[in-house]
N, C-alpha and C positions, 0 to 999 in steps of 0.2 A: 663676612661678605660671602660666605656658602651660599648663602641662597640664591642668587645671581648665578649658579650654577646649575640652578634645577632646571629639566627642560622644559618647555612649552610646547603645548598642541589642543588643536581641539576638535575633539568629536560630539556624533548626535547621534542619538537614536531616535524614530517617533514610530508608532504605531497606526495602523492604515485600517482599514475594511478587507481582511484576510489578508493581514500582512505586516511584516515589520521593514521601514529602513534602517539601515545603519550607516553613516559617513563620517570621512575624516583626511583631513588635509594630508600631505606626505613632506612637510617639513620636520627637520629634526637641530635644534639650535640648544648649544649652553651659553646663557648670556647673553652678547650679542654676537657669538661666532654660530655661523648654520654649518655642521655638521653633515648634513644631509637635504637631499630636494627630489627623493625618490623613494623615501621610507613607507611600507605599507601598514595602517593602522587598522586594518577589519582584518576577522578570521573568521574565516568558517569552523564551526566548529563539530559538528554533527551536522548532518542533512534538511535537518529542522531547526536550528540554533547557532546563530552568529553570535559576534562581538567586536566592538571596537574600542580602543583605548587612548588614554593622555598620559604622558608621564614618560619612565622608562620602559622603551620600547626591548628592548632586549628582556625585562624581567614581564611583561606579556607574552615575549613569543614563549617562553618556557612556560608560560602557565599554560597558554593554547599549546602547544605539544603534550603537557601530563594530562589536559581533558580530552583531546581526543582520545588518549591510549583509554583515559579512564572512562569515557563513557562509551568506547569500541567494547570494552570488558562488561559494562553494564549492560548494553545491548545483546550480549551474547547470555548473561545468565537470566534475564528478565522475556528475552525474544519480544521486545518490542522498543519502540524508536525512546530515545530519553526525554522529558520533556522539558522545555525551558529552565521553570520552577527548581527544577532537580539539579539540573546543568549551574545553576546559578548556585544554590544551596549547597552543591560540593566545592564549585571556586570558590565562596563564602568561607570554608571550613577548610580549605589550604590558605587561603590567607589569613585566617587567623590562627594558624598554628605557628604563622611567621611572624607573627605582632611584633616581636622583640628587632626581628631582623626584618623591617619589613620588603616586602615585594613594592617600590614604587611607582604603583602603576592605579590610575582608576579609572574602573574598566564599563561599559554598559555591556549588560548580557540580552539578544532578543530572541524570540522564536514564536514558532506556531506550534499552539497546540490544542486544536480547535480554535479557541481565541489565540490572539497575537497580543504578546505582554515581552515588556522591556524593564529590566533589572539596573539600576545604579549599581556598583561595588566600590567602596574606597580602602585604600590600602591597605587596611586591619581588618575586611570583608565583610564590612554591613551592608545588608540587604534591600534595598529601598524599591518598591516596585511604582511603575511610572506610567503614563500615557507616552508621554515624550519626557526626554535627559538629554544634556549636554556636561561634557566634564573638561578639564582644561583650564588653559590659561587663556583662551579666547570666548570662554562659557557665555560669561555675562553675556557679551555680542551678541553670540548665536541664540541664548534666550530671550531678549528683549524681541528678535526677530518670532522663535517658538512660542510665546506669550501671547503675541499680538494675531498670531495667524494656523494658530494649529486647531481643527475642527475634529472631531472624533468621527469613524466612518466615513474618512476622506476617499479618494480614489490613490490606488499607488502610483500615477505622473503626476497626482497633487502632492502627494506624501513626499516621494524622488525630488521635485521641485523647492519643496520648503530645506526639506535637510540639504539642498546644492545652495541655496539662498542662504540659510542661518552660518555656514559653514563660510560665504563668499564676506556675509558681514562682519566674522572674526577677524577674516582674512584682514579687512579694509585697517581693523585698529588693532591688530597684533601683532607684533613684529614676529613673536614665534610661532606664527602661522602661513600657511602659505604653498604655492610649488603644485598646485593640483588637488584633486577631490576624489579619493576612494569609494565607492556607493556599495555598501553589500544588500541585497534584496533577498527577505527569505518571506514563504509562503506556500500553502499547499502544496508545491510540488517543486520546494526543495529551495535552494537558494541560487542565485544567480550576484555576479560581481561584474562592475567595469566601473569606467575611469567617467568626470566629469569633467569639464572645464570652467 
């Protein structure tokens, strides 16, 4: 009956017309105990590259703490900003150095870099590049919702709007979802975050 212990959440990434969002509820539940109703699941990660996560949130924030240090390091011997691809391909290559032990966490990577492109990562770090992602235990939901209504070269309050939507619909049928909506918003000139209802 371990499994019944795993937590639940769900996040979205989708990509916009100069731009990525990212969202994700701020429940945190093992089972049917909620743990939490204020947990945040996006991170900035560079100036040009967010992320949000499902899973164990404690083993994302350690991964967003070792990519910032690490691509604060890259930025400085390369002197230019890192770009999504890269950001994504080195969390890729920490998690799978953990295969054995792993990081329980799957994470969407996005950014701008000229285009705006969004990264799936599952807990052994494969790479899957996307239009729009959702990961979780509320995924299905939020996808049936991203399926039906995601347009490429949307506008970003069209973009904002879907990922506050696909995230409300997990909400409705998942018990480990819930408690509010995180929105991280990156694009040309940088990223911006607040809270949804």
């Amino acid at each position: 009956m371990a499994y019944m212990y795993m937590p639940g959440a769900t996040a979205v990434g989708i990509t916009y017309d100069g731009g990525v969002v990212m969202a994700s509820e701020r429940r945190i539940a093992y089972g049917n105990f909620v743990v939490s109703k204020t947990t945040k699941k996006t991170f900035k990660i560079t100036d040009f590259v967010g992320a949000c996560c499902a899973g164990m949130v404690a083993d994302m924030q350690v991964l967003a703490m070792q990519m910032k240090a690490m691509t604060k390091i890259r930025k400085m011997e390369l002197k230019r900003e890192i770009p999504p691809n890269s950001v994504a391909k080195m969390m890729s290559t920490m998690m799978y150095e953990r295969r054995y032990y792993p990081l329980m966490t799957q994470v969407i990577v996005g950014g701008v870099d000229g285009d705006a492109v969004i990264y799936t990562l599952d807990p052994l770090g494969s790479v899957l590049p996307d239009d729009y992602a959702s990961v979780g235990t509320g995924a299905e939901m939020a996808l049936g919702v991203l399926d039906q209504e995601f347009k490429p070269k949307m506008s970003e309050k069209d973009a904002v709007n879907l990922a506050v939507k696909s995230i409300k619909s997990a909400i409705m049928r998942d018990n480990a979802s819930g408690d509010g909506i995180d929105v991280l918003v990156v694009d040309k000139n940088g990223t911006r975050e607040f809270t949804a209802n």
